[in-house]
TIGURO-829434 format. One line per field, with one value per residue: x, y, z of N, C-alpha, C in turn; residue number from 1. Coordinates in pm, whole numbers, always signed. Layout:
% TIGURO-829434
nxx X/...
nyy Y/...
nzz Z/...
caxx X/...
cayy Y/...
cazz Z/...
cxx X/...
cyy Y/...
czz Z/...
num NUM/...
//
This chain:
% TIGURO-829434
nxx +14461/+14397/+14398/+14346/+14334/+14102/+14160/+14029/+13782/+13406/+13278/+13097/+12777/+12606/+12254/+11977/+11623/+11593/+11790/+12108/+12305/+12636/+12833/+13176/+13402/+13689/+13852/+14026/+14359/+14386/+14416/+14274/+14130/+13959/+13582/+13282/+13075/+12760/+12623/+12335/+12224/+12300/+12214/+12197/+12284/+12009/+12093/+11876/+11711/+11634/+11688/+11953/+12307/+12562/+12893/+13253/+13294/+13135/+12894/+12568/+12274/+12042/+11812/+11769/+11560/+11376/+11398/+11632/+11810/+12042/+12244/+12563/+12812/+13106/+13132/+13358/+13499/+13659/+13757/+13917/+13775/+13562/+13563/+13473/+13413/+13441/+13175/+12933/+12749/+12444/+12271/+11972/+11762
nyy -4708/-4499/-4239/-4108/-3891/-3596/-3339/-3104/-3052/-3024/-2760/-2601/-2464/-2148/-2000/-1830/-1914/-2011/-1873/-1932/-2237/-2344/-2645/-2769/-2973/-3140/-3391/-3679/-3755/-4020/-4279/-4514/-4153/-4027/-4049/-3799/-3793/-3748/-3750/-3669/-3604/-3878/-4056/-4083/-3840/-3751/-3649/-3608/-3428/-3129/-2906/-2910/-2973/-3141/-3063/-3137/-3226/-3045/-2974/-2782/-2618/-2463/-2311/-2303/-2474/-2519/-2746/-2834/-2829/-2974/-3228/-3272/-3525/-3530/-3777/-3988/-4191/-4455/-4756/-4874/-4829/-4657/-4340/-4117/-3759/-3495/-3390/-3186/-2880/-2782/-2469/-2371/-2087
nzz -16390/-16096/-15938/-15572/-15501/-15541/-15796/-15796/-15547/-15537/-15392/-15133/-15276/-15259/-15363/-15529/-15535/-15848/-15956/-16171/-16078/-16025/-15981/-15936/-16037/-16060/-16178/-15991/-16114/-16405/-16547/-16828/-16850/-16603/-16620/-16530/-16305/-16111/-15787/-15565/-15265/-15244/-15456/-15810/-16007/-16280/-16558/-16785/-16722/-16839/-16709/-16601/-16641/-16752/-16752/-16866/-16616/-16436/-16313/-16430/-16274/-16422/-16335/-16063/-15872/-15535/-15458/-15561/-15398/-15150/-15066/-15249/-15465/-15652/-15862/-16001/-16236/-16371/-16558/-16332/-16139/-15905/-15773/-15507/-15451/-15191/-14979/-15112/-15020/-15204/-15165/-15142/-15146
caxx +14502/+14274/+14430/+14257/+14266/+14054/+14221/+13948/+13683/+13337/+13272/+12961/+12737/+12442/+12174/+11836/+11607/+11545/+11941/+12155/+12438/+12778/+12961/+13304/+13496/+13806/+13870/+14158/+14462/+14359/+14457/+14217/+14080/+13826/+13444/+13261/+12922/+12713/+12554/+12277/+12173/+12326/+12123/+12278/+12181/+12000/+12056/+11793/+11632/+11681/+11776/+12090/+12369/+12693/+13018/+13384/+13351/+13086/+12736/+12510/+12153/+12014/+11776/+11725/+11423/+11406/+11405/+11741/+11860/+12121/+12430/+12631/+12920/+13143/+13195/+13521/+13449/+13661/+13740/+13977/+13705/+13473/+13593/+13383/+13477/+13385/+13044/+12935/+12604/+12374/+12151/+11859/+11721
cayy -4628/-4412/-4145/-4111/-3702/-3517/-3197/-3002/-3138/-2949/-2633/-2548/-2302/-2094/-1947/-1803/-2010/-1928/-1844/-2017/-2301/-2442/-2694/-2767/-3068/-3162/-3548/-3700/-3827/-4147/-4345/-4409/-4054/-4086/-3993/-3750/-3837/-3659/-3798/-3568/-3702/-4039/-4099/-4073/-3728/-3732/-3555/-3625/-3278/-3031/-2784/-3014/-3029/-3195/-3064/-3126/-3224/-2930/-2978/-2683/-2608/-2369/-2268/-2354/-2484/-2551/-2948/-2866/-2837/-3126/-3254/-3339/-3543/-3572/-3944/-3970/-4332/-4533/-4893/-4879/-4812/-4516/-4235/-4004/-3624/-3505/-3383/-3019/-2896/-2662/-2411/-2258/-1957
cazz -16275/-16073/-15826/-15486/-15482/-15649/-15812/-15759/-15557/-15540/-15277/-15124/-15347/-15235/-15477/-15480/-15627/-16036/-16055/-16213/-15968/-16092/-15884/-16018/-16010/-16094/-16071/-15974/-16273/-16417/-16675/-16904/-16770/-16561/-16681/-16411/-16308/-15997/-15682/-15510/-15141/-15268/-15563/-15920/-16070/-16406/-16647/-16923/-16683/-16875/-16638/-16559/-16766/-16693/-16890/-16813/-16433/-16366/-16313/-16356/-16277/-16510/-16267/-15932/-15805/-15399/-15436/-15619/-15249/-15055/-15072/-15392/-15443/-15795/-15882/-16078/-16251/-16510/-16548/-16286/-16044/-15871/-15678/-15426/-15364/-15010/-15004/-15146/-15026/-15226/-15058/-15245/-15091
cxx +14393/+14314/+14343/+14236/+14222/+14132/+14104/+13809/+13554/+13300/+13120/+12889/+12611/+12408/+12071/+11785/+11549/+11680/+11978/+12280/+12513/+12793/+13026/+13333/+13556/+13882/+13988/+14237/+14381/+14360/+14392/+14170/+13933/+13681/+13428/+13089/+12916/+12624/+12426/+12200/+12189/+12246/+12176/+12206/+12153/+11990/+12004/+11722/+11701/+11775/+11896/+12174/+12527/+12799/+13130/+13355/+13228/+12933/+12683/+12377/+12122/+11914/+11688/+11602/+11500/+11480/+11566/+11866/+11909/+12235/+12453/+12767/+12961/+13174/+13281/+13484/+13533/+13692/+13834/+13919/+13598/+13604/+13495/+13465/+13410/+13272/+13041/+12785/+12564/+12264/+12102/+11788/+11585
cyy -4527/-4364/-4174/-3948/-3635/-3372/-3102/-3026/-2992/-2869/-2638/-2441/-2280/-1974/-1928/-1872/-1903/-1893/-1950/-2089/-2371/-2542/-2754/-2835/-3106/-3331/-3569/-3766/-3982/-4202/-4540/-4284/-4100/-4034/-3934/-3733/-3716/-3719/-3665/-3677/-3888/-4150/-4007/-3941/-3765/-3634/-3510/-3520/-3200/-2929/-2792/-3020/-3061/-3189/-3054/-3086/-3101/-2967/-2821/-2705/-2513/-2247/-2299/-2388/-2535/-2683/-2978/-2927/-3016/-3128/-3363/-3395/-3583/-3705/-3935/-4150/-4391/-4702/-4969/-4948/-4655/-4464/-4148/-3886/-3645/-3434/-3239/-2998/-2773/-2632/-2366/-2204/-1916
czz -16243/-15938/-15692/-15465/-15608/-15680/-15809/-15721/-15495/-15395/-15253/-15163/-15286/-15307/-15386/-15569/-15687/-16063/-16036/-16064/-16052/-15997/-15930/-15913/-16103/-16108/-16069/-16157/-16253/-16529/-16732/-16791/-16765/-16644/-16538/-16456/-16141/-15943/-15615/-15420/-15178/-15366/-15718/-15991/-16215/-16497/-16753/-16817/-16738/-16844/-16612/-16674/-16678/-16791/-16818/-16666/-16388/-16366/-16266/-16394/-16373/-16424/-16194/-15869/-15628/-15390/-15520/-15493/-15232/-15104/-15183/-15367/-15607/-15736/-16038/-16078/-16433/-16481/-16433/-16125/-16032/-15730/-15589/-15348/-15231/-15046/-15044/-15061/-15124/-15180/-15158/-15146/-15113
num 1/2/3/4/5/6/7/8/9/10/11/12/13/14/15/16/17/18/19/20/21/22/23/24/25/26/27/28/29/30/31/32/33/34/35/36/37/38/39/40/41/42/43/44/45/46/47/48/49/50/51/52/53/54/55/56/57/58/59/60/61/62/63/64/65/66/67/68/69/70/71/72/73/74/75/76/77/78/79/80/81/82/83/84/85/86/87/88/89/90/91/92/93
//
């Protein structure tokens, strides 16, 4: 099973770049529970970059570079299928 609403799907954050960005997501119920992965401009974020870390649904930057800039989306993903929140953007400053 794999909900279609996310319980908490990610907001638009704006930073200066060098501080730190959250964006928090929530994925929808899903049984098994889903895993939560992260899209940026439609390309799978990695997170073997350091600066990146991805814990319980949240992806944060550590600190912002410009090119951190565009639009994110949580992917909510178990064997059920994939999910896509609605888009977040982050601004760097």
């Amino acid at each position: 099973v794999l909900r279609d609403d996310f319980r908490q799907p990610p907001g638009d954050v704006v930073v200066a770049a060098g501080e730190p960005a959250v964006l928090e997501c929530v994925p929808p119920r899903g049984h098994p529970e889903p895993s939560v992965s992260w899209k940026k401009n439609g390309v799978r974020v990695n997170d073997k970059d350091e600066r990146l870390t991805i814990r319980g649904g949240k992806l944060m930057v550590a600190s912002t570079h410009k090119s951190d800039a565009g639009i994110y989306v949580c992917v909510a993903s178990n064997v059920v299928g994939e999910r896509d929140s609605e888009p977040a953007e982050l601004v760097v400053f």
